[in-house]
ZAVO-844036 format. One record per residue (C-alpha): residue number from 1; residue in three letters; z, y, x. Coordinates in nm, 2 decimals. Layout:
// ZAVO-844036
{num=NUM residuo=ala z=Z y=Y x=X}
...
***
This chain:
// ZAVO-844036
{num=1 residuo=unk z=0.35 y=4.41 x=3.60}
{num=2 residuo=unk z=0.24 y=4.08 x=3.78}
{num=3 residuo=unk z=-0.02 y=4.14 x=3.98}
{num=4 residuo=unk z=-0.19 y=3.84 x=3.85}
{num=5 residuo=unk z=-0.17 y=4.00 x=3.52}
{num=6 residuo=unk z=-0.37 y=4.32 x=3.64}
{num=7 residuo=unk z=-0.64 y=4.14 x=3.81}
{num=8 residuo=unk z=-0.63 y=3.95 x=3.51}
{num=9 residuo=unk z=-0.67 y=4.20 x=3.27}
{num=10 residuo=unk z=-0.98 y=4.32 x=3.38}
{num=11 residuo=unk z=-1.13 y=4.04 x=3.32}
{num=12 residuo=unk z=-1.32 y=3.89 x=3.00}
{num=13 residuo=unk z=-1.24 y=3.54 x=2.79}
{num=14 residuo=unk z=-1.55 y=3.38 x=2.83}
{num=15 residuo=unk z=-1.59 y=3.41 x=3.18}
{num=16 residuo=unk z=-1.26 y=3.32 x=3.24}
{num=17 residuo=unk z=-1.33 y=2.98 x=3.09}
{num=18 residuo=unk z=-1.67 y=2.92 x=3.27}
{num=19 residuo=unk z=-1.47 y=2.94 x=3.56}
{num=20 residuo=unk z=-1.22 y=2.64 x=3.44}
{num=21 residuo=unk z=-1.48 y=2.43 x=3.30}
{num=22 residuo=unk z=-1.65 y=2.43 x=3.64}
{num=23 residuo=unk z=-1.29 y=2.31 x=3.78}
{num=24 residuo=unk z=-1.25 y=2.01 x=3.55}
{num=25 residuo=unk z=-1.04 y=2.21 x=3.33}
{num=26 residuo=unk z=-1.21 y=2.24 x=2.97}
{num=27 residuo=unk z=-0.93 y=2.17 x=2.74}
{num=28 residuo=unk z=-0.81 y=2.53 x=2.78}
{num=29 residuo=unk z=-0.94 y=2.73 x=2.48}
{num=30 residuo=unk z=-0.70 y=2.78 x=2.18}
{num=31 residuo=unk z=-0.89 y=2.73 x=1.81}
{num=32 residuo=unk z=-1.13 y=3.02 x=1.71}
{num=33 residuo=unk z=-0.88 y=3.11 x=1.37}
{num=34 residuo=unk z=-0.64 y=3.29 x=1.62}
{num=35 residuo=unk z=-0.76 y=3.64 x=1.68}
{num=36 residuo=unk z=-0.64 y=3.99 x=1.72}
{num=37 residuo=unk z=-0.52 y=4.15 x=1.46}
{num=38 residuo=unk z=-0.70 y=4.49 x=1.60}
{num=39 residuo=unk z=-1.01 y=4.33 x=1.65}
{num=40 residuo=unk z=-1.14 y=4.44 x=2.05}
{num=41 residuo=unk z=-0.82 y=4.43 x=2.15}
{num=42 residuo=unk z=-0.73 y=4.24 x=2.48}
{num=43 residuo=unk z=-0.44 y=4.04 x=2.61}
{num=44 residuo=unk z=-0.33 y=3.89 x=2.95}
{num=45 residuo=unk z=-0.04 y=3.81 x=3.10}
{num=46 residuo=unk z=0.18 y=3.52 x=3.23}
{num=47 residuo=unk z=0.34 y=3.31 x=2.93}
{num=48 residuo=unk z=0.64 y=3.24 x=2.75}
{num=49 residuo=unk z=0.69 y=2.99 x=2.49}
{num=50 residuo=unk z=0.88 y=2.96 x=2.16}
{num=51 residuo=unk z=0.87 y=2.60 x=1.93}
{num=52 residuo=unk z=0.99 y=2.63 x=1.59}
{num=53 residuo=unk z=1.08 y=2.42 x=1.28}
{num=54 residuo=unk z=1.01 y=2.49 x=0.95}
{num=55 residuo=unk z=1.24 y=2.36 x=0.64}
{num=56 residuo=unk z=1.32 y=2.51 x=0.33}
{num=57 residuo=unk z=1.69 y=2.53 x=0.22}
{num=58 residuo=unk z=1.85 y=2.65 x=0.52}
{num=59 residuo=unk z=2.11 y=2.86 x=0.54}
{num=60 residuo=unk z=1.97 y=3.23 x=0.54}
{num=61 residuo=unk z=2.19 y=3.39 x=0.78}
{num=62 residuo=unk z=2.14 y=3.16 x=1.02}
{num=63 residuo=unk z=1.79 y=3.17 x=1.03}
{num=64 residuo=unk z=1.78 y=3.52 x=1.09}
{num=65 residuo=unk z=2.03 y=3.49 x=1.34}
{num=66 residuo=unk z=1.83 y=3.28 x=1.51}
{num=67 residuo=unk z=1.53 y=3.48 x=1.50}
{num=68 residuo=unk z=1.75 y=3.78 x=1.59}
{num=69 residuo=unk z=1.85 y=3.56 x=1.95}
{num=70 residuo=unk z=1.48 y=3.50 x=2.01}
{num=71 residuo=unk z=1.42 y=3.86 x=1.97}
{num=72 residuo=unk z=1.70 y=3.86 x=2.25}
{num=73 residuo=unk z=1.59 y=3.63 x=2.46}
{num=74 residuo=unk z=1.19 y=3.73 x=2.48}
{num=75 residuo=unk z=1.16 y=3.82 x=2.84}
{num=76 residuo=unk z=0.99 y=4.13 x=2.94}
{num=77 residuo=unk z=0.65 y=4.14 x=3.11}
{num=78 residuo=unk z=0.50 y=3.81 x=2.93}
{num=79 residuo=unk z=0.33 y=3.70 x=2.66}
{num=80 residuo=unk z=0.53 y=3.50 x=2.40}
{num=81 residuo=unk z=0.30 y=3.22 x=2.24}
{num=82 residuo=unk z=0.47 y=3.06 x=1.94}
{num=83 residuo=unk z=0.38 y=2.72 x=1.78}
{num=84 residuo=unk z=0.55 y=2.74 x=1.47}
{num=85 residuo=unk z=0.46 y=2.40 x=1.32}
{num=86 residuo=unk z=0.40 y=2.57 x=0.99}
{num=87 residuo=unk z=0.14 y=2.79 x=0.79}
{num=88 residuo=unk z=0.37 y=2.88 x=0.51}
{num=89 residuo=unk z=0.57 y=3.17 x=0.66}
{num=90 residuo=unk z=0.47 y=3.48 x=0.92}
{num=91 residuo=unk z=0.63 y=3.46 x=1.27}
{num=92 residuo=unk z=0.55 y=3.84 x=1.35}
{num=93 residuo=unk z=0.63 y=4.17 x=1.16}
{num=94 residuo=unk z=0.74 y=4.53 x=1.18}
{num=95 residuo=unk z=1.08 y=4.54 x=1.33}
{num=96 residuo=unk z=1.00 y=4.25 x=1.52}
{num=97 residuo=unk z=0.73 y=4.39 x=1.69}
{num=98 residuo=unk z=0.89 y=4.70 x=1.74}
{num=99 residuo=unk z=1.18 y=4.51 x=1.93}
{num=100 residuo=unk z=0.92 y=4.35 x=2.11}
{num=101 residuo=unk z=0.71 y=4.69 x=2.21}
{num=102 residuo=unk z=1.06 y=4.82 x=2.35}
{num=103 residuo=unk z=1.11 y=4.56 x=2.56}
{num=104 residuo=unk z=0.82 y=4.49 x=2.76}
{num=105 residuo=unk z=0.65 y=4.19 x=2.60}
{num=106 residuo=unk z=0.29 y=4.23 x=2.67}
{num=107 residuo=unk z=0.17 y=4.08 x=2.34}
{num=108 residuo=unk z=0.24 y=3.79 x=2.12}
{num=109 residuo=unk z=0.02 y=3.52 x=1.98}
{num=110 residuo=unk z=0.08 y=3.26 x=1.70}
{num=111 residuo=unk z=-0.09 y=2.95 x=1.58}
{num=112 residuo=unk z=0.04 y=3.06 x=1.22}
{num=113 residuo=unk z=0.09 y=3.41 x=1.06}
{num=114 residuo=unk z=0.19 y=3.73 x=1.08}
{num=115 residuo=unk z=0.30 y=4.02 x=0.77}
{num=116 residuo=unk z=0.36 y=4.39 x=0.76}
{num=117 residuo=unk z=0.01 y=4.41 x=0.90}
{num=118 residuo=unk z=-0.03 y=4.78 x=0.87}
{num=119 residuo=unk z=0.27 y=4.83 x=1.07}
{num=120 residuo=unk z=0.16 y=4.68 x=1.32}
{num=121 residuo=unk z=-0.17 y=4.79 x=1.35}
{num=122 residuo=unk z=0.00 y=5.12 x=1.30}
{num=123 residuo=unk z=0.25 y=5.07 x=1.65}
{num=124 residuo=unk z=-0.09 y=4.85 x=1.82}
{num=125 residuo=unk z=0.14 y=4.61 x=1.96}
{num=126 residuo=unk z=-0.08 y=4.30 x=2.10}
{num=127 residuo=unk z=-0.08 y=4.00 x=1.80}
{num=128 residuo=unk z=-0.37 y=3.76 x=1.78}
{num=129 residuo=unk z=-0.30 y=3.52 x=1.47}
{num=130 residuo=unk z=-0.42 y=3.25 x=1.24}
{num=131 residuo=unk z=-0.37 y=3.51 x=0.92}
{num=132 residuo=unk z=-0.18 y=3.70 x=0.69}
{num=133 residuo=unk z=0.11 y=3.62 x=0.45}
{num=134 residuo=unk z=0.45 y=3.84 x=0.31}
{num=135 residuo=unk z=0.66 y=3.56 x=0.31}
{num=136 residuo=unk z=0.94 y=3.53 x=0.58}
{num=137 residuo=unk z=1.10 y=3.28 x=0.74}
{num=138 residuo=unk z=1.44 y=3.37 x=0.51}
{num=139 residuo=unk z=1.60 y=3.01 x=0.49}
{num=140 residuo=unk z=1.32 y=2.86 x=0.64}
{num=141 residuo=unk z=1.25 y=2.82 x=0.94}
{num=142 residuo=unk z=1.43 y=2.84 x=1.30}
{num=143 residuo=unk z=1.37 y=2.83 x=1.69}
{num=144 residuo=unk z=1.44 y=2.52 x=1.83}
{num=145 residuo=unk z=1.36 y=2.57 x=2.17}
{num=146 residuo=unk z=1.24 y=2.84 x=2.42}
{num=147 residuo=unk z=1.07 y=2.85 x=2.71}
{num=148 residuo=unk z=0.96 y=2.50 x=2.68}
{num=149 residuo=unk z=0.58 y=2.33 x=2.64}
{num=150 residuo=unk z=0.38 y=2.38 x=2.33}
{num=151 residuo=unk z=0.09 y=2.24 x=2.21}
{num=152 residuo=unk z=-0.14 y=2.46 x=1.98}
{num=153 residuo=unk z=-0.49 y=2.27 x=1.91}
{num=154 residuo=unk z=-0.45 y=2.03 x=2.17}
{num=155 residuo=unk z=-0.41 y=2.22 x=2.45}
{num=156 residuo=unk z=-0.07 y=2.20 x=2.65}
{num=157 residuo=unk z=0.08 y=2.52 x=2.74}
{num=158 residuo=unk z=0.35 y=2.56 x=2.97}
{num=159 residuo=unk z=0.60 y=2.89 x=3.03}
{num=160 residuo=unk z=0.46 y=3.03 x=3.31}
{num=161 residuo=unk z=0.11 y=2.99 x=3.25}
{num=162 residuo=unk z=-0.12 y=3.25 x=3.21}
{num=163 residuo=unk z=-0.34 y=3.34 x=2.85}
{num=164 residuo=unk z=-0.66 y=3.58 x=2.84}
{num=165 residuo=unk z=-0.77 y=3.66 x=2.47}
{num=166 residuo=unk z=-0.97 y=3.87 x=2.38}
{num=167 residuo=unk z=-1.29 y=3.96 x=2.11}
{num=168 residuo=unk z=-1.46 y=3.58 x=2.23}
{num=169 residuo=unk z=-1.07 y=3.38 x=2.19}
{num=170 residuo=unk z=-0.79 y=3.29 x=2.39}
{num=171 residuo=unk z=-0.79 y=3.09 x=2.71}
{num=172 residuo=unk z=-0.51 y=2.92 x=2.87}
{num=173 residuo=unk z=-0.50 y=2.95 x=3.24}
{num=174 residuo=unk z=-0.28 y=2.66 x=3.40}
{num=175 residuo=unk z=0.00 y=2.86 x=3.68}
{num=176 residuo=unk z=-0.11 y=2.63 x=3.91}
{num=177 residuo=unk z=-0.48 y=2.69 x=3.93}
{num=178 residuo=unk z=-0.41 y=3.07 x=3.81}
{num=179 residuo=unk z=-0.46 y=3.29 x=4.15}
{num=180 residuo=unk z=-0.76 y=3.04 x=4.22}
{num=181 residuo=unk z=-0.90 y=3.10 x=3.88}
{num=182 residuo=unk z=-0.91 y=3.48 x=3.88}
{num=183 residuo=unk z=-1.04 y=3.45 x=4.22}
{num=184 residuo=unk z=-1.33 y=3.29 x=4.15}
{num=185 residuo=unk z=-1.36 y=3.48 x=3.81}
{num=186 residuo=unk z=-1.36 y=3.81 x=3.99}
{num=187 residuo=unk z=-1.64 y=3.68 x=4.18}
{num=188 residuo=unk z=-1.87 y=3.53 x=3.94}
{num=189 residuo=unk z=-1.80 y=3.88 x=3.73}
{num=190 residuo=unk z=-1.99 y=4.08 x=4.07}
{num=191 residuo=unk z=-2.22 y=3.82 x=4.10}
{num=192 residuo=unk z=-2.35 y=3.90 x=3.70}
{num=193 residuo=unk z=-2.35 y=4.26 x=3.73}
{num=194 residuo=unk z=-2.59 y=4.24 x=4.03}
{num=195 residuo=unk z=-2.80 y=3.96 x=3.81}
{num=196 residuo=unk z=-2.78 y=4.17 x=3.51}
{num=197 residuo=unk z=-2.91 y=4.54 x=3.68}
{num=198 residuo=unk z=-3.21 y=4.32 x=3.85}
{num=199 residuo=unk z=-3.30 y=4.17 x=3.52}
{num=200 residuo=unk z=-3.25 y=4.52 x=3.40}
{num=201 residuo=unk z=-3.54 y=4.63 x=3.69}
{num=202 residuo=unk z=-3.79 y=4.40 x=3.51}
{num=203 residuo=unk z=-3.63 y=4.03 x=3.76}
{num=204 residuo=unk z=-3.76 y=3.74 x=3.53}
{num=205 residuo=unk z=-3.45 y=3.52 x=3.43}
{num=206 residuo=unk z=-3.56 y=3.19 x=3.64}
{num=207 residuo=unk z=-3.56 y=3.41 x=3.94}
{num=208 residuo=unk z=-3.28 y=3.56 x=3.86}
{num=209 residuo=unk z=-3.08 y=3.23 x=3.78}
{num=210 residuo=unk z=-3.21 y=3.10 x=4.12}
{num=211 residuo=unk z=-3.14 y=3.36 x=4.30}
{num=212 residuo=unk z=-2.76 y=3.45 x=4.17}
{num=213 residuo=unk z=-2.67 y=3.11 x=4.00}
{num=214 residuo=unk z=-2.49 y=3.23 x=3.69}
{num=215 residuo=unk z=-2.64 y=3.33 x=3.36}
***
């Protein structure tokens, strides 16, 4: 696993993005409707991107075919982050994330839906998502690139960037600000756990905020 990914991990959402707000980099918070599907669970990782196209009447076999070569292609050891550009079928489901789990994907978030919840709550493989739906992609939608920039929300995210989501959201880490950012995260993370055990001793919070900076 990258290393950046372990540091990473241990880590929380929130003050993940505290830290890139006080860098100038704000616009890196996915909308609040994409959420684990096993709610607590946690997700780092460096990322890898699919775009997709959604348009009824296409020829079935191709379009699992081409979510077959996806399947593929999914590099292990990342996170796959799909903008679908469509709400009316699931990107994620059983076999899928079985595939997935057996390769090495970390996780797999979607700015659409996923189906055969219970199976995949069942094999806990990482999915945050917008919702739930049982229809598939059958004739519907294909890939049309991989490994190239998305956009979910407004924020740009490039292959190779890093994602922390967890119970408070998903944040988008830029790869060139990445080892910087979890740096400074991992300090501002001691920092409050000496602020929060002297507010815990009875420290009243202006004190407190003067003293460590952080609340």
């Amino acid at each position: 696993m990258n290393s950046l990914t372990k540091r990473l991990e241990r880590l929380y959402a929130s003050a993940v993005y505290d830290t890139l707000r006080s860098m100038g980099h704000d616009n890196c918070v996915l909308p609040p409707g994409i959420a684990a599907l096993i709610p607590g669970q946690k997700l780092a990782g460096e990322i890898f991107t699919i775009d997709g196209h959604f348009e009824v009447g296409q020829d079935a076999n191709k379009t699992l075919l081409e979510w077959s070569t996806v399947l593929s292609k999914a590099p292990s050891g990342k996170v796959l982050i799909c903008q679908p550009n469509t709400h009316e079928v699931a990107l994620m489901g059983e076999l899928s994330s079985e595939v997935l789990k057996r390769k090495g994907v970390l996780g797999y978030i979607v700015d659409g839906a996923s189906r055969d919840v219970s199976f995949l709550l069942e094999n806990e493989f990482p999915t945050f998502c917008r919702f739930n739906t049982p229809k598939d992609i059958v004739g519907r939608w294909v890939a049309k690139s991989m490994g190239e920039p998305i956009e979910i929300g407004g924020v740009r995210i490039v292959s190779g960037d890093f994602v922390l989501a967890d119970i408070d959201g998903v944040v988008i880490i830029p790869s060139s600000v990445a080892d910087e950012v979890i740096t400074a995260t991992e300090v501002k993370a001691s920092t409050e756990t000496e602020m929060r055990t002297a507010l815990m001793n009875g420290m009243d919070p202006v004190d407190a905020y003067k003293k460590y900076g952080v609340f």
